[in-house]
FIPALUM-617993 format. One line per field, with one value per atom (N, C-alpha, C, CB): residue number from 1; residue in one letter; atom name; x, y, z. Coordinates in steps of 0.001 Angstrom, whole numbers, plus 500000, padded with zeros to 6 digits. Glycine has a CB too. Example, Ala and Ser with C-alpha at 12.3 -4.5 7.8 and 13.67 -1.06 7.14 Angstrom:
2
seq	[1|1|1|1|2|2|2|2];
type	[a|a|a|a|s|s|s|s];
atom	[N|CA|C|CB|N|CA|C|CB];
px	[513190|512300|513200|511308|512850|513670|512900|514084];
py	[494310|495500|496700|495527|497750|498940|500030|499402];
pz	[507800|507800|507800|509046|507080|507140|507870|505725];
This chain:
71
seq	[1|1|1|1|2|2|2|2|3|3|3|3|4|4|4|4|5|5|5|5|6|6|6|6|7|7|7|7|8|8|8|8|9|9|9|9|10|10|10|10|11|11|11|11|12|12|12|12|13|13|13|13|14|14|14|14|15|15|15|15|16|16|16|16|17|17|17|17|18|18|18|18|19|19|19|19|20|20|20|20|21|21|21|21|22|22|22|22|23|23|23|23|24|24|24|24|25|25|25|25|26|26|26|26|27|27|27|27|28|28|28|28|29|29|29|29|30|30|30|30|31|31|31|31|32|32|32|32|33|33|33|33|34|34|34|34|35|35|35|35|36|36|36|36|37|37|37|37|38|38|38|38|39|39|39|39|40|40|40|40|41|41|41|41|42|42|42|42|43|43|43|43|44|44|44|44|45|45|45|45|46|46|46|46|47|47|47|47|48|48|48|48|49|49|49|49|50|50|50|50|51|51|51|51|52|52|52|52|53|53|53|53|54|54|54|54|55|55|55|55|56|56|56|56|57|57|57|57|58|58|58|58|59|59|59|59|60|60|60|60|61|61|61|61|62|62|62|62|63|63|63|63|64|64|64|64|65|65|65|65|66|66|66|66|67|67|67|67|68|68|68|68|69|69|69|69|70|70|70|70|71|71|71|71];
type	[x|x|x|x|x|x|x|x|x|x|x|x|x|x|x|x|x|x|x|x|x|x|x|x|x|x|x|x|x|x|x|x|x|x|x|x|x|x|x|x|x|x|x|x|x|x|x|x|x|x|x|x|x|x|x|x|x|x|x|x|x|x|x|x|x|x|x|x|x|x|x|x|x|x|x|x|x|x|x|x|x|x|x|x|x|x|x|x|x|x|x|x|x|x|x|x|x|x|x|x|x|x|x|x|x|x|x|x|x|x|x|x|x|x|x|x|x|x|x|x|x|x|x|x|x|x|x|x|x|x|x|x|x|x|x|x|x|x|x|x|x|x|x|x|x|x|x|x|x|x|x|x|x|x|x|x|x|x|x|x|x|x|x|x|x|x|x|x|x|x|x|x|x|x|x|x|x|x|x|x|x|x|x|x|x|x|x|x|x|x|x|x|x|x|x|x|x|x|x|x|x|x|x|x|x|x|x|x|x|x|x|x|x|x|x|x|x|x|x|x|x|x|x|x|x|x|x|x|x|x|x|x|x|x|x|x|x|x|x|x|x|x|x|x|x|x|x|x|x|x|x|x|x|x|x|x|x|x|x|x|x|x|x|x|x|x|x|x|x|x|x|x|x|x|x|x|x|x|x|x|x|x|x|x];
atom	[N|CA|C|CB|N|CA|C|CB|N|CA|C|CB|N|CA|C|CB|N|CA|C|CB|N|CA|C|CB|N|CA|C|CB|N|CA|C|CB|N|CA|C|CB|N|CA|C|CB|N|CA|C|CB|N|CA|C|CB|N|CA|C|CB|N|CA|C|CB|N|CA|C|CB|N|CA|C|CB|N|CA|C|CB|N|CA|C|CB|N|CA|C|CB|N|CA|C|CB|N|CA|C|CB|N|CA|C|CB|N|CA|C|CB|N|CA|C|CB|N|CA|C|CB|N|CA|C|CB|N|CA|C|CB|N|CA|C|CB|N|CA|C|CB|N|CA|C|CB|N|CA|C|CB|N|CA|C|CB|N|CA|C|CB|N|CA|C|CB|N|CA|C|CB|N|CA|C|CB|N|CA|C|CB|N|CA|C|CB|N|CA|C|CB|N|CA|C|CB|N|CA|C|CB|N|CA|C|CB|N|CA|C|CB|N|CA|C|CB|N|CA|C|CB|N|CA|C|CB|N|CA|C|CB|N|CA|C|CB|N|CA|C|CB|N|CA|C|CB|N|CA|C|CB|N|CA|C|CB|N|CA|C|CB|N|CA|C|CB|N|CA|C|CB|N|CA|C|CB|N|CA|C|CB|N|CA|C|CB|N|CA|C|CB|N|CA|C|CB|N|CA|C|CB|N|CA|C|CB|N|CA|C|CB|N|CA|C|CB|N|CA|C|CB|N|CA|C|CB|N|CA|C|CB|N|CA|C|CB|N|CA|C|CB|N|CA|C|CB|N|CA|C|CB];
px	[666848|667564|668343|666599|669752|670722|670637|672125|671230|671561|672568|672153|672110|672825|674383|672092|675124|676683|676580|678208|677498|677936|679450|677245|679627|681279|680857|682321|682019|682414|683722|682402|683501|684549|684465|684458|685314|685104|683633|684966|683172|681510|680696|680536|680942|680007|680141|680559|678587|678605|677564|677845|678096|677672|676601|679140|675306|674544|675139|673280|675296|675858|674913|677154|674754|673890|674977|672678|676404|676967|678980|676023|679511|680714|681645|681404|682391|682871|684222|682609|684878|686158|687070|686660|687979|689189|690407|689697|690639|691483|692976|690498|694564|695316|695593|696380|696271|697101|697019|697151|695377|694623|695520|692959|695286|696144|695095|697019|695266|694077|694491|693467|694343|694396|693498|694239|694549|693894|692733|695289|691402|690158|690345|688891|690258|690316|689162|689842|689216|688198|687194|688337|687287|685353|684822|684625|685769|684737|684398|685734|685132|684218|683643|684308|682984|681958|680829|682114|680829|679717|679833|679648|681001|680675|681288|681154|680481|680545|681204|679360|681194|681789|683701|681354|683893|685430|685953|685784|686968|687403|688477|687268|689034|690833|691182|691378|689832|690494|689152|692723|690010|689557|690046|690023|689310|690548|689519|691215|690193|689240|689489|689142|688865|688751|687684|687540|688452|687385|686357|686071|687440|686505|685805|685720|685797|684126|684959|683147|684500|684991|684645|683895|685677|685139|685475|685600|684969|685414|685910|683727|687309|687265|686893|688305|686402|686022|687064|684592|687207|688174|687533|688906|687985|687373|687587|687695|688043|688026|686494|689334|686308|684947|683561|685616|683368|682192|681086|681766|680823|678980|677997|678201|677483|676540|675169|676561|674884|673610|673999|672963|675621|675734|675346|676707|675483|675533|674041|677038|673075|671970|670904|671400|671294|670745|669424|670565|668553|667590|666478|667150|665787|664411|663501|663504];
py	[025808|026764|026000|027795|026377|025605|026046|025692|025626|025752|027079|024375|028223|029365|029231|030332|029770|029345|030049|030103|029729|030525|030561|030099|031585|031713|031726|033416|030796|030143|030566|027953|031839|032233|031576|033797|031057|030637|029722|032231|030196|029387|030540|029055|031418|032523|031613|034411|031608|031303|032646|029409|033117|034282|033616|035080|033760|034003|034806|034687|034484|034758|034405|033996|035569|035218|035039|036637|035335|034345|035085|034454|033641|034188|034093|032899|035332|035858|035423|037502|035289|034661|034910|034550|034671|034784|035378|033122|036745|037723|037464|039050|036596|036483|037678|035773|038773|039672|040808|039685|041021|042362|043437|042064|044557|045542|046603|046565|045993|046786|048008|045616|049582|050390|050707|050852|051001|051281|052394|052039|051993|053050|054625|052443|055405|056792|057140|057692|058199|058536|058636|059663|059314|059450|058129|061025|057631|056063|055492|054568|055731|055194|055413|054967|056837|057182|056920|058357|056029|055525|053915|056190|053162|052317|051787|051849|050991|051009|050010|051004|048891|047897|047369|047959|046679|046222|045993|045224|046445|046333|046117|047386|045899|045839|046890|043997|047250|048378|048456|047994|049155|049552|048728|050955|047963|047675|048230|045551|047846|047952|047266|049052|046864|045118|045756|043120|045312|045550|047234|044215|048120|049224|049367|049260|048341|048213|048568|045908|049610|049917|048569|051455|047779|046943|047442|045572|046965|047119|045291|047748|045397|044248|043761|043944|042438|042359|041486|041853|041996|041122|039629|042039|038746|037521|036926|036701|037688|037797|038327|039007|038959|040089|040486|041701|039404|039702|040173|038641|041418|042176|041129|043228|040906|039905|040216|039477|041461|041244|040679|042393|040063|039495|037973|039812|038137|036169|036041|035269|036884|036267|036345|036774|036768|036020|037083|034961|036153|036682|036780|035632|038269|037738|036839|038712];
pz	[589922|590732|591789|591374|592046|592959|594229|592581|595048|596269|596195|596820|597424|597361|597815|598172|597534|598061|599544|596944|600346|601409|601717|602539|602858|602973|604643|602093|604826|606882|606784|607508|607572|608568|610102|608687|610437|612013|612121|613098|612933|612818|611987|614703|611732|611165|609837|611150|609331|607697|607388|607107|606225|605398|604208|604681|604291|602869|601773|603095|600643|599463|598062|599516|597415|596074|594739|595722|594963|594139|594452|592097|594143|594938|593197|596695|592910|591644|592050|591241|593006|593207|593859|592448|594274|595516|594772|596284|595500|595437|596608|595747|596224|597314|597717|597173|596738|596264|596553|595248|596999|597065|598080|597727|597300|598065|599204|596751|600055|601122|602137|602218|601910|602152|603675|601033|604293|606033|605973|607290|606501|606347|606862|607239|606743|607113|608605|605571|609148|610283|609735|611086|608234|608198|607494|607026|607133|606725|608108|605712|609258|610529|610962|611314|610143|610555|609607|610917|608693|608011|607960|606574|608535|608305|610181|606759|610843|612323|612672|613020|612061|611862|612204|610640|612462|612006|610890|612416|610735|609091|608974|608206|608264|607866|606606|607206|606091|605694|603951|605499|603018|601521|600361|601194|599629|598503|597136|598375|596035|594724|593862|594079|593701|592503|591247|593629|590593|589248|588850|589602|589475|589541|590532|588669|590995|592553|593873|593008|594501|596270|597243|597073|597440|599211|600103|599727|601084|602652|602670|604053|602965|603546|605082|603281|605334|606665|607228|606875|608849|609438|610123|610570|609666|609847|611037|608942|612445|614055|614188|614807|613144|613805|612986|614025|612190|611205|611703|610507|611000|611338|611467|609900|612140|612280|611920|613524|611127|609901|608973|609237|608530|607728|607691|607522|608683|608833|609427|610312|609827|609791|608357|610979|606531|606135|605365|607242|604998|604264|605729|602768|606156|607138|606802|607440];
């Protein structure tokens, strides 16, 4: 078993169980009021890759349960 990958934004490094690949192109749609109300966070917005909903994150402002990891 390898070493887990991670992603460094700024000094934030993100735990990652596996990274599927880098999107330049992505077309990211500005979030609506009620997604701010489920998701509390900073965002830059919605995109959809492969069928799958993201939130993209703005990399000024990462959630920081992200970057602390497995407890």
């Amino acid at each position: 078993m390898g070493k887990k990958p991670t992603i460094r934004v700024g000094e934030v490094v993100f735990p990652a169980d596996e990274v599927v690949g880098v999107v330049h192109d992505l077309a990211v749609r500005e979030p609506g009021k009620v997604f701010a109300r489920f998701w509390p966070y900073p965002c830059l917005g919605l995109a959809v890759l492969a069928s799958e909903a993201l939130v993209v994150l703005a990399a000024s402002a990462p959630p920081e349960l992200f970057a602390k990891g497995e407890p």
